[in-house]
BAMI-407279 format. One record per residue (C-alpha): residue in one letter; z, y, x. Coordinates in pm, 1 decimal, decimal comma. Last residue first. Example, Ala and Ser with C-alpha at 12.3 -4.5 7.8 and 13.67 -1.06 7.14 Angstrom:
BEGIN
<r residu="S" c3="714,0" c2="-106,0" c1="1367,0"/>
<r residu="A" c3="780,0" c2="-450,0" c1="1230,0"/>
//
This chain:
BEGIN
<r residu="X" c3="-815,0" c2="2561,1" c1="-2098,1"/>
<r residu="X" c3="-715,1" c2="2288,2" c1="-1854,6"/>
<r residu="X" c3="-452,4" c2="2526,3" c1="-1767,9"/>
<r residu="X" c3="-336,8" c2="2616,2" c1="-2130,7"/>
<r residu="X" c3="-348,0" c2="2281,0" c1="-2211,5"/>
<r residu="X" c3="-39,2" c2="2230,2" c1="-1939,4"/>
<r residu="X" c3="126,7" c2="2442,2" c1="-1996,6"/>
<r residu="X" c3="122,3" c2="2358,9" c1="-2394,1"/>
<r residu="X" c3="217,5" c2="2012,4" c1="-2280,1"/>
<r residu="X" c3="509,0" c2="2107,4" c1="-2078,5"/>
<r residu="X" c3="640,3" c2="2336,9" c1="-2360,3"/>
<r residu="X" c3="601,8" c2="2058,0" c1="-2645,8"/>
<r residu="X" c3="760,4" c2="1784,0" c1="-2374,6"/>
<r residu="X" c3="1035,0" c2="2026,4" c1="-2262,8"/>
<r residu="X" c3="1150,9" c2="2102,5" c1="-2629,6"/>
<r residu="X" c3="1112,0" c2="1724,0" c1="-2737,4"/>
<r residu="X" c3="1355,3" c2="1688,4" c1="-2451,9"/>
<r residu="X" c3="1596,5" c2="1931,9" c1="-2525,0"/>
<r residu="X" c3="1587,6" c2="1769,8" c1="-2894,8"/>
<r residu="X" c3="1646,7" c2="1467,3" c1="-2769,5"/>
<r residu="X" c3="1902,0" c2="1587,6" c1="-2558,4"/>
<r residu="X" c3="2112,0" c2="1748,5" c1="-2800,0"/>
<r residu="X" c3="2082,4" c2="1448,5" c1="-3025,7"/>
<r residu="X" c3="2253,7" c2="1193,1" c1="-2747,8"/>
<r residu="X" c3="2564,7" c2="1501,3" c1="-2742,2"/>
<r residu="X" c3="2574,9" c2="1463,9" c1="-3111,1"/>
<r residu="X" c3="2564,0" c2="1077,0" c1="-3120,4"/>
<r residu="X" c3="2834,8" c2="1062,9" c1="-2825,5"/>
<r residu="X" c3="2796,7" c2="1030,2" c1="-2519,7"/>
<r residu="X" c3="3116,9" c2="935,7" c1="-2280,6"/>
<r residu="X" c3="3079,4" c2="922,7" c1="-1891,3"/>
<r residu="X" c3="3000,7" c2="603,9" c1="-1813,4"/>
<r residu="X" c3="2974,8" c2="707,8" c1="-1449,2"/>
<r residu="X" c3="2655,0" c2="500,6" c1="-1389,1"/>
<r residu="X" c3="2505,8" c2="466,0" c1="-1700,9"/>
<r residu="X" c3="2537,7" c2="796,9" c1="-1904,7"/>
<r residu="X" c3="2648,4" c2="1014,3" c1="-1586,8"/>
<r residu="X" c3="2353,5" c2="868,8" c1="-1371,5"/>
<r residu="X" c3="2106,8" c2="864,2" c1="-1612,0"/>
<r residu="X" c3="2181,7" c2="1240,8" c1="-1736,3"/>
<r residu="X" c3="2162,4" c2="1353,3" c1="-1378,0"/>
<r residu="X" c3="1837,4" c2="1160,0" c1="-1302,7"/>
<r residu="X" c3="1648,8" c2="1324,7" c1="-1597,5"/>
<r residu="X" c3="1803,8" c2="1642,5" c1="-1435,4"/>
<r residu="X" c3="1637,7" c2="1604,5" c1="-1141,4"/>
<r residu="X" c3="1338,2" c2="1417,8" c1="-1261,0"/>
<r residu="X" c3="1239,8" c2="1754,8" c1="-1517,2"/>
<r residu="X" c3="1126,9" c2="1907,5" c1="-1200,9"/>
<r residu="X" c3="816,6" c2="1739,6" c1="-1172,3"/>
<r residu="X" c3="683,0" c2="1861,3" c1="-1459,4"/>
<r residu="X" c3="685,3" c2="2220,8" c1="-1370,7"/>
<r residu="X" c3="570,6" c2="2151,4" c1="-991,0"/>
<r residu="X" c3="269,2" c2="2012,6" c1="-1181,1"/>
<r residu="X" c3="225,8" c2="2388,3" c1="-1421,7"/>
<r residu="X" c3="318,8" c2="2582,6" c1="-1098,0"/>
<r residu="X" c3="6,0" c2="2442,0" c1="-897,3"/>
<r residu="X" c3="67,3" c2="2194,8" c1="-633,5"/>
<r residu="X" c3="-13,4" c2="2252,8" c1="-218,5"/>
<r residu="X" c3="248,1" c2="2536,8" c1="-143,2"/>
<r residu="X" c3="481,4" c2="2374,0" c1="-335,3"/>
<r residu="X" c3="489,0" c2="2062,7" c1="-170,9"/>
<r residu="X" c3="594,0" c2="2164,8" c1="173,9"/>
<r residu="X" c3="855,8" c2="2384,1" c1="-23,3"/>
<r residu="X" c3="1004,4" c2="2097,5" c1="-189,9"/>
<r residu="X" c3="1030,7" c2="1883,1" c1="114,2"/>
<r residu="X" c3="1175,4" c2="2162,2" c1="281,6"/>
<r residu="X" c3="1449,9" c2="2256,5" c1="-5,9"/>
<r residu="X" c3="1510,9" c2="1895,9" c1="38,9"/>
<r residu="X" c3="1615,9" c2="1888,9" c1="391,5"/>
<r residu="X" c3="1790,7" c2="2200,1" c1="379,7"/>
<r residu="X" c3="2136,2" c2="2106,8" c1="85,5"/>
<r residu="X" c3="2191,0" c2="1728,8" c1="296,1"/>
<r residu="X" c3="2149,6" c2="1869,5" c1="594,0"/>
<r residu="X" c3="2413,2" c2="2149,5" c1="564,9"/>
<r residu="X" c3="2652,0" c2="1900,3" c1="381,6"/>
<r residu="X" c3="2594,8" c2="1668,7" c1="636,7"/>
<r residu="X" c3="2951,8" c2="1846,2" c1="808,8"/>
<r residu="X" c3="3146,8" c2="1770,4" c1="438,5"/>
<r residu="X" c3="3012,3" c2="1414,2" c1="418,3"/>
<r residu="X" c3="3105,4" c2="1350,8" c1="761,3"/>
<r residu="X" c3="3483,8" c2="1427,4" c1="717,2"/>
<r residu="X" c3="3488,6" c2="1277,0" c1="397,9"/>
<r residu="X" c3="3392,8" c2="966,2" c1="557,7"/>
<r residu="X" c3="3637,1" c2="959,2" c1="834,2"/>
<r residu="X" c3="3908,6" c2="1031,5" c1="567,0"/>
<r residu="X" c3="4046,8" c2="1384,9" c1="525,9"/>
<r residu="X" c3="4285,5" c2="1534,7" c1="772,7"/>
<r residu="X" c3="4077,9" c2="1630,3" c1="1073,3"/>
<r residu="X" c3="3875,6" c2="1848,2" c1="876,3"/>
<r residu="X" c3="3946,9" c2="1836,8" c1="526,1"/>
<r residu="X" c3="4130,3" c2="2191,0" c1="518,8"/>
<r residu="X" c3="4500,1" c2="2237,1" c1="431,1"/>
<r residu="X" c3="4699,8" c2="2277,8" c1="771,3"/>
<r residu="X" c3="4723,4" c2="2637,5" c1="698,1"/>
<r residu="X" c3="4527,8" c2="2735,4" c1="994,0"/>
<r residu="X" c3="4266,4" c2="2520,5" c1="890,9"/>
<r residu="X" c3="4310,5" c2="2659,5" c1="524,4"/>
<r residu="X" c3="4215,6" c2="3010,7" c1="664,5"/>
<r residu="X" c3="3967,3" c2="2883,9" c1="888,2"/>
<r residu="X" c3="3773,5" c2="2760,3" c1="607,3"/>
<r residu="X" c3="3817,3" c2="3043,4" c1="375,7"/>
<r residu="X" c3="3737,5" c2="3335,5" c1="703,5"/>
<r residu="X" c3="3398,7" c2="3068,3" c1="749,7"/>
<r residu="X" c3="3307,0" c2="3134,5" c1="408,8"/>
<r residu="X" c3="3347,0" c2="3477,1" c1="389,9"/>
<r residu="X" c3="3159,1" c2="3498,6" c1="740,7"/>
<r residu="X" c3="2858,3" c2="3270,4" c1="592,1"/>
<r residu="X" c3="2758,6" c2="3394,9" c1="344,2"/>
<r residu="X" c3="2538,4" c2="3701,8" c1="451,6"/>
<r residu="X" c3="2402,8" c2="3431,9" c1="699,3"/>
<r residu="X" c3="2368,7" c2="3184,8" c1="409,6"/>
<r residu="X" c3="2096,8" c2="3458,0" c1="233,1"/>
<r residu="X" c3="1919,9" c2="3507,4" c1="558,8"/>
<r residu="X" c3="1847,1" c2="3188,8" c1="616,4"/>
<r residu="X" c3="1772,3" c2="3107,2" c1="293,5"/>
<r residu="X" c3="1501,3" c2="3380,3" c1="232,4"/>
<r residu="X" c3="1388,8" c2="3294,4" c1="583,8"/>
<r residu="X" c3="1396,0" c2="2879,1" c1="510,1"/>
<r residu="X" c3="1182,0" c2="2921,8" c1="165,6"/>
<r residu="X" c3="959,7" c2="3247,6" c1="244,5"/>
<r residu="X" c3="1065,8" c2="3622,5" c1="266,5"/>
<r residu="X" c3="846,2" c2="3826,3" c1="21,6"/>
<r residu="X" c3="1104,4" c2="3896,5" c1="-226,2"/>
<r residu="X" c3="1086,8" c2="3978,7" c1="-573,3"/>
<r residu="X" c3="1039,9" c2="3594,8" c1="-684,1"/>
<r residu="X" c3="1371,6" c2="3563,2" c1="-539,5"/>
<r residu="X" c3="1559,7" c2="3762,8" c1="-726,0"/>
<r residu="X" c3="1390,7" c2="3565,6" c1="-1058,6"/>
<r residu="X" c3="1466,4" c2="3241,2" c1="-927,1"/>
<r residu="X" c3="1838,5" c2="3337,0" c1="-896,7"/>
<r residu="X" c3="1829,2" c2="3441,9" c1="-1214,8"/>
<r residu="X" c3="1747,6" c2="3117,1" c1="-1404,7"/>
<r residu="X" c3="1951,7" c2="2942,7" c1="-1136,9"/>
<r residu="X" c3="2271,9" c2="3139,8" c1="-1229,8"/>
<r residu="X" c3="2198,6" c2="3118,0" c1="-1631,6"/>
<r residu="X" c3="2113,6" c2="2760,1" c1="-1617,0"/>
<r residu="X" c3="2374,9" c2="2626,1" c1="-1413,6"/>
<r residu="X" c3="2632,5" c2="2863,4" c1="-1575,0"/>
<r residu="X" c3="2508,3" c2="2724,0" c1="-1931,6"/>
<r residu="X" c3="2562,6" c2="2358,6" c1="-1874,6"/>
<r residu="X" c3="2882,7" c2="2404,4" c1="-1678,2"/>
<r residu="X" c3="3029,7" c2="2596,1" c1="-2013,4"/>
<r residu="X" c3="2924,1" c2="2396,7" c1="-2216,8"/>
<r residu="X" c3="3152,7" c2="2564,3" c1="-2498,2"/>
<r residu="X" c3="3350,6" c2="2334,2" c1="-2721,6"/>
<r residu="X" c3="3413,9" c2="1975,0" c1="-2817,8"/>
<r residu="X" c3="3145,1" c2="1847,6" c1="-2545,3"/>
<r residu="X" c3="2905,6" c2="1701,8" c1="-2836,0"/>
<r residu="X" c3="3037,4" c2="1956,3" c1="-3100,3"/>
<r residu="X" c3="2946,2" c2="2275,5" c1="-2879,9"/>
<r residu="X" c3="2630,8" c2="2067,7" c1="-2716,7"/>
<r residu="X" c3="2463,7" c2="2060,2" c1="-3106,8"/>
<r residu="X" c3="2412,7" c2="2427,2" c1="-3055,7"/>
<r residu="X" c3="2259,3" c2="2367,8" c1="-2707,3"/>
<r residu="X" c3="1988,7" c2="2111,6" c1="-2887,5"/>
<r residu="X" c3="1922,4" c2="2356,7" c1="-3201,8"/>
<r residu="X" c3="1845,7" c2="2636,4" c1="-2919,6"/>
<r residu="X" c3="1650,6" c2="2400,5" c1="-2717,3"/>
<r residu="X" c3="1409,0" c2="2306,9" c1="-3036,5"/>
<r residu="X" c3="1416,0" c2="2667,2" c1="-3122,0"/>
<r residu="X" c3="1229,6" c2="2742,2" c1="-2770,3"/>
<r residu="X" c3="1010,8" c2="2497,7" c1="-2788,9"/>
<r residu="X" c3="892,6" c2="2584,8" c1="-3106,4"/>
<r residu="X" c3="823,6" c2="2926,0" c1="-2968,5"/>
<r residu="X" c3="602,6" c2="2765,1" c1="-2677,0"/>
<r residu="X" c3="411,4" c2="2588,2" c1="-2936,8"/>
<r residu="X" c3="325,1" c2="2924,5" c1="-3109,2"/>
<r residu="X" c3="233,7" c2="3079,3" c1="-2756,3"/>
<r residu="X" c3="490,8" c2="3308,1" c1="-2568,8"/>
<r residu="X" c3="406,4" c2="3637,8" c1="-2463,4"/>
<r residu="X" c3="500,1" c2="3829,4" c1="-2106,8"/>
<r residu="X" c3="641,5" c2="4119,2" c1="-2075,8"/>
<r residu="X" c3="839,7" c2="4044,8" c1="-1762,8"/>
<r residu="X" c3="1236,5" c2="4153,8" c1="-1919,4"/>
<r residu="X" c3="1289,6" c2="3983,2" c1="-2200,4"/>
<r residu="X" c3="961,9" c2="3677,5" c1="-2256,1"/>
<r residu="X" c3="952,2" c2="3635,3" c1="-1893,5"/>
<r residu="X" c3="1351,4" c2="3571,8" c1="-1861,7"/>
<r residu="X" c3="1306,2" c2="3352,7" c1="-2177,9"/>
<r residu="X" c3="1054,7" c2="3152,8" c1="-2013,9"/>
<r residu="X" c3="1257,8" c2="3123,0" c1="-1701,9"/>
<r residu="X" c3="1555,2" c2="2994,5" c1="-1946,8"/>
<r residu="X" c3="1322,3" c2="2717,1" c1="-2102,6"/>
<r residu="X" c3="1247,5" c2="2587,0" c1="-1760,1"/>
<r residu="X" c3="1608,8" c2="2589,4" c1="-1680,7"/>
<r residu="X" c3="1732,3" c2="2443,4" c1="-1988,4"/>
<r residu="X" c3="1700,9" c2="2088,2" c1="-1870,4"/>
<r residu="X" c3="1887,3" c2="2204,7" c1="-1524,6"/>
<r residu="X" c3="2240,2" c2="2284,4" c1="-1745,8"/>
<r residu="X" c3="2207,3" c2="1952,7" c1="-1979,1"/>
<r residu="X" c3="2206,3" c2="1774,5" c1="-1642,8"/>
<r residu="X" c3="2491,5" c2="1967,9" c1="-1531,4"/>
<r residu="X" c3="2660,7" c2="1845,6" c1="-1887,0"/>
<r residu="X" c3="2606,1" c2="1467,4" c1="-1848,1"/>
<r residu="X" c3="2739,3" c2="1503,6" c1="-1469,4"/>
<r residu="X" c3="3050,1" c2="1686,7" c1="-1610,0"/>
<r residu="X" c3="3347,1" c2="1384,9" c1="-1486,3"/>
<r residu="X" c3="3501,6" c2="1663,5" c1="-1306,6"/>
<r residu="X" c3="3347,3" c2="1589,4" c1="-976,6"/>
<r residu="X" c3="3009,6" c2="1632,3" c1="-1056,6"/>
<r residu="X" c3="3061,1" c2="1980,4" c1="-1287,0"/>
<r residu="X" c3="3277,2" c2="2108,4" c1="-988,3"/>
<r residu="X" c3="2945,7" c2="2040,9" c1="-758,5"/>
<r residu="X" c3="2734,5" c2="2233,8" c1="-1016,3"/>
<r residu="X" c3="2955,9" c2="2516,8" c1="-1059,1"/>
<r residu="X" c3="3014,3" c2="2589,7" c1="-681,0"/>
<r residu="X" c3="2640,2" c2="2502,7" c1="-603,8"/>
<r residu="X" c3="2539,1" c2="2752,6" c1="-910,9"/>
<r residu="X" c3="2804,0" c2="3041,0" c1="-831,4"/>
<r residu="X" c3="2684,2" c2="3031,0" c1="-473,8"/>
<r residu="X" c3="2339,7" c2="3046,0" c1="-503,8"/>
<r residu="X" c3="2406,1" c2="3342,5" c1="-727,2"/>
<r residu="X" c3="2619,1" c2="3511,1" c1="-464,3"/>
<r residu="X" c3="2315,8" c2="3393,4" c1="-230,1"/>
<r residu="X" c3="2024,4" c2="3582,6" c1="-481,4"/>
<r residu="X" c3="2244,2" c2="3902,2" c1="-529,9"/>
<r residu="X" c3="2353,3" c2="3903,2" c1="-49,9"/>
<r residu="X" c3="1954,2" c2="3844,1" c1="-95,9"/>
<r residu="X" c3="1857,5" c2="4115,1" c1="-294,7"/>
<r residu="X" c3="2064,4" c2="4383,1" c1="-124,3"/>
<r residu="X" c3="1915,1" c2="4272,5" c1="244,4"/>
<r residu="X" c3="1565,1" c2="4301,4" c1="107,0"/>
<r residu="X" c3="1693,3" c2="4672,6" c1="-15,5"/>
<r residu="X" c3="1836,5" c2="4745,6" c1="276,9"/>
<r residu="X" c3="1552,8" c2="4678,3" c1="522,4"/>
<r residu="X" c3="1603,0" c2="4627,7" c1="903,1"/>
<r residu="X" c3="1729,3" c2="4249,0" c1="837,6"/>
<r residu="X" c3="1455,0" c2="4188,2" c1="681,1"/>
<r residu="X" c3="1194,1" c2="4374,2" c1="972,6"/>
<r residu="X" c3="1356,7" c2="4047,5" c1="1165,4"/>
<r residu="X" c3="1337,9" c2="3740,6" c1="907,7"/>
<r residu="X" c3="992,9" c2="3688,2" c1="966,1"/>
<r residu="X" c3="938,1" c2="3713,7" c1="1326,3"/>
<r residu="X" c3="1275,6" c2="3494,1" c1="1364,0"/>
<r residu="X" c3="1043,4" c2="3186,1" c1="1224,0"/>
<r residu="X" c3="961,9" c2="3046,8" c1="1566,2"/>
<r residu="X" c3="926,6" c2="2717,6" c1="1409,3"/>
<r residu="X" c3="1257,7" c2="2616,8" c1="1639,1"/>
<r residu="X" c3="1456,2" c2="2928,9" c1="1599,5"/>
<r residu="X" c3="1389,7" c2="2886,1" c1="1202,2"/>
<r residu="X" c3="1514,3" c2="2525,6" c1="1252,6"/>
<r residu="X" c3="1860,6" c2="2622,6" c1="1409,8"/>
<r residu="X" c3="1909,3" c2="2910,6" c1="1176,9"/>
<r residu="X" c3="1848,2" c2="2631,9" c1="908,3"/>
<r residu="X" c3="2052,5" c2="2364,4" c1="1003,3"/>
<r residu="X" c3="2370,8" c2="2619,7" c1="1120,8"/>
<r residu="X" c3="2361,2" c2="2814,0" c1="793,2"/>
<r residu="X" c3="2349,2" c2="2499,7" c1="612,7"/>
<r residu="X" c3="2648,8" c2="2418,0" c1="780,7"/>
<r residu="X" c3="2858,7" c2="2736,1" c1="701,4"/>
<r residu="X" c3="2721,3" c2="2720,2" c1="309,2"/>
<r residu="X" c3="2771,8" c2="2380,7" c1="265,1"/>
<r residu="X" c3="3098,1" c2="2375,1" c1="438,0"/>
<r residu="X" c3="3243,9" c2="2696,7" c1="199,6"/>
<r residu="X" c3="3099,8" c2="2489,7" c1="-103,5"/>
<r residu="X" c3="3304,4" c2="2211,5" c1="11,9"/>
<r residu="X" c3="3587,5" c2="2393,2" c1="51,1"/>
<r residu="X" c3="3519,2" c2="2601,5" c1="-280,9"/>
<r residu="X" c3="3490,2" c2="2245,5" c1="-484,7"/>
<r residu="X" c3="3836,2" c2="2152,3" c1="-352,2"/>
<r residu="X" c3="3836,4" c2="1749,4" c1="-183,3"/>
<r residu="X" c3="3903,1" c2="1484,2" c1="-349,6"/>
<r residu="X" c3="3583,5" c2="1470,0" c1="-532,4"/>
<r residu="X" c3="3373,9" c2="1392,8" c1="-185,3"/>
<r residu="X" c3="3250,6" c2="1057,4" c1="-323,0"/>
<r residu="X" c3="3127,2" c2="1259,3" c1="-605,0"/>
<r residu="X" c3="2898,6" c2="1470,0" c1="-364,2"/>
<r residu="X" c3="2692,8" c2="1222,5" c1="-246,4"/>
<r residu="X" c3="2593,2" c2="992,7" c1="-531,8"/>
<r residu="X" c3="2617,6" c2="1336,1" c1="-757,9"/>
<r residu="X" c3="2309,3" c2="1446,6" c1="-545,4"/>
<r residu="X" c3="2076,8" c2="1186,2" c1="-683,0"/>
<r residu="X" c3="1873,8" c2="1432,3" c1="-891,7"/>
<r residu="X" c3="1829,7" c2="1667,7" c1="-604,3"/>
<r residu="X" c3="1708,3" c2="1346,9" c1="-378,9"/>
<r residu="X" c3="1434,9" c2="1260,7" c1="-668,1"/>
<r residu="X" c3="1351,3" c2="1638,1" c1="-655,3"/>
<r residu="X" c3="1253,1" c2="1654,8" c1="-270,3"/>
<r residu="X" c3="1119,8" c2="1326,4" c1="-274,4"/>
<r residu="X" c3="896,5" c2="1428,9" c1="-549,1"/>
<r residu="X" c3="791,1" c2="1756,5" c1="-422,7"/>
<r residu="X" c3="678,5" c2="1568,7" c1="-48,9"/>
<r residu="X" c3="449,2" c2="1336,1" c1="-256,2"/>
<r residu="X" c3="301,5" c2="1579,4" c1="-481,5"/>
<r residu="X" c3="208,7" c2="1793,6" c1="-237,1"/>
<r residu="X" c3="74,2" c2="1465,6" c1="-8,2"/>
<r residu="X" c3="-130,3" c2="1386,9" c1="-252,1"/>
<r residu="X" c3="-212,0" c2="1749,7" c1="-338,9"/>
<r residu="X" c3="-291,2" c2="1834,4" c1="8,2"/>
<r residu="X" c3="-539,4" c2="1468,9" c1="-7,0"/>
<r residu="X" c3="-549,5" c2="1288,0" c1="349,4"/>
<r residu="X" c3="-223,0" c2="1089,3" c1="205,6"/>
<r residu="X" c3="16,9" c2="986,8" c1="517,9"/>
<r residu="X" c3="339,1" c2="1100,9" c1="295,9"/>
<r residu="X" c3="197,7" c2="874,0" c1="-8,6"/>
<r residu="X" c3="199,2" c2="547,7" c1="256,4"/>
<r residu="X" c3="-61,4" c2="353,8" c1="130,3"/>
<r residu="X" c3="0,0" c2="0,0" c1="0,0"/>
//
């Protein structure tokens, strides 16, 4: 069988490098639920300090500095990224509490409404006009986050943060012209002094995971850096070869992943309301998706 990753085809090998990328996104509770004993802001605080390390260290390597340097001359570019990485932050804090909280079911719920929420974000503040398919899709979510209140016996509050931060996130980002690695580069390096202050602050303290926490935590918490790059790679390698509308699709694995971890794996409980919700996410997803993607055969 051909290797996908050897593929002479750009889109071959797009699709092949995006699908990796969102297949180890949707697997992420496998390595960050092993790590539940340990404080979602330490972790967070690693992930940001280690990334910052994998990154810097690969941007010095492609020679990427030219790009990042006239950013760190502008305000404005600097601005947008200390929003975007606050954001970041909120959504890998959120997210990685949701996973060890016994929320998996509801962070999936949060990354299904992404796609929705970026249409809503063009619909408000871009201008931009939904289709009569698109609209549907739109009340189909709405009905399926309504039924969340009585599925999760209140507010999803996880669900909606994930959505909300990454929804906006996105839309910093779009505004500015630094690439993948630069943009996060520059956004963990704005990061990274609070976060190394917490860390040394519970080291000093006695508190932190390194050199108290098992061997295993210990390694989980330094891969973090590798663990949050190496996708974000893969997934720009194969955005620049895929057009929006199949980079659209793919993305519904990661939560689609999510939800079948938390439902099978964790057993975490769904009820008829909560199984509803999704359906009706998912009918959402599958009327926008195809619309897309009519609209760009059209």
């Amino acid at each position: 069988m051909m290797n996908p990753l050897a593929s002479s085809s750009p889109t071959g090998r797009g699709i092949a490098h995006a699908t990796i990328a969102y297949v180890i996104w949707g697997l992420f509770p496998l390595f960050w639920r092993p790590l539940h004993a340990i404080a979602a802001t330490e972790l967070i605080a690693h992930r940001i300090v280690w990334s910052l390390v994998f990154v810097a260290a690969l941007t010095v390597a492609l020679g990427g500095w030219a790009e990042i340097r006239p950013a760190l001359r502008s305000p404005r570019i600097l601005l947008l990224h200390a929003a975007s990485g606050v954001l970041l932050t909120v959504n890998w804090l959120t997210y990685v509490w949701g996973i060890n909280h016994d929320r998996v079911l509801e962070a999936s719920l949060g990354y299904f409404l992404v796609p929705l929420g970026q249409v809503s974000m063009g619909l408000l503040f871009l201008g931009e006009r939904l289709r009569a398919r698109q609209w549907w899709a739109l009340g189909l979510a709405t009905v399926g986050v309504a039924l969340q209140f009585r599925g999760v016996g209140g507010m999803p509050w996880v669900a909606l943060t994930l959505a909300v931060s990454w929804v906006l996130y996105g839309f910093l980002r779009k505004r500015s012209a630094l690439g993948s690695v630069a943009g996060l580069t520059v956004e963990t390096a704005l990061l990274a002094p609070v976060a190394a202050a917490y860390l040394l602050l519970l080291a000093i303290r006695g508190a932190g995971a390194l050199g108290h926490a098992s061997a295993w935590e210990q390694v989980g918490v330094l891969s973090a850096g590798i663990v949050t790059a190496v996708p974000l790679l893969l997934f720009a390698a194969g955005a620049r070869r895929l057009p929006l509308t199949t980079i659209g699709l793919l993305q519904y694995l990661v939560p689609s992943l999510n939800f079948l971890l938390g439902a099978f794996l964790y057993r975490e409980p769904l009820t008829s309301a909560r199984l509803l919700s999704f359906v009706f996410i998912w009918a959402a997803l599958a009327l926008y998706s195809a619309e897309m993607w009519r609209q760009r055969r059209t």
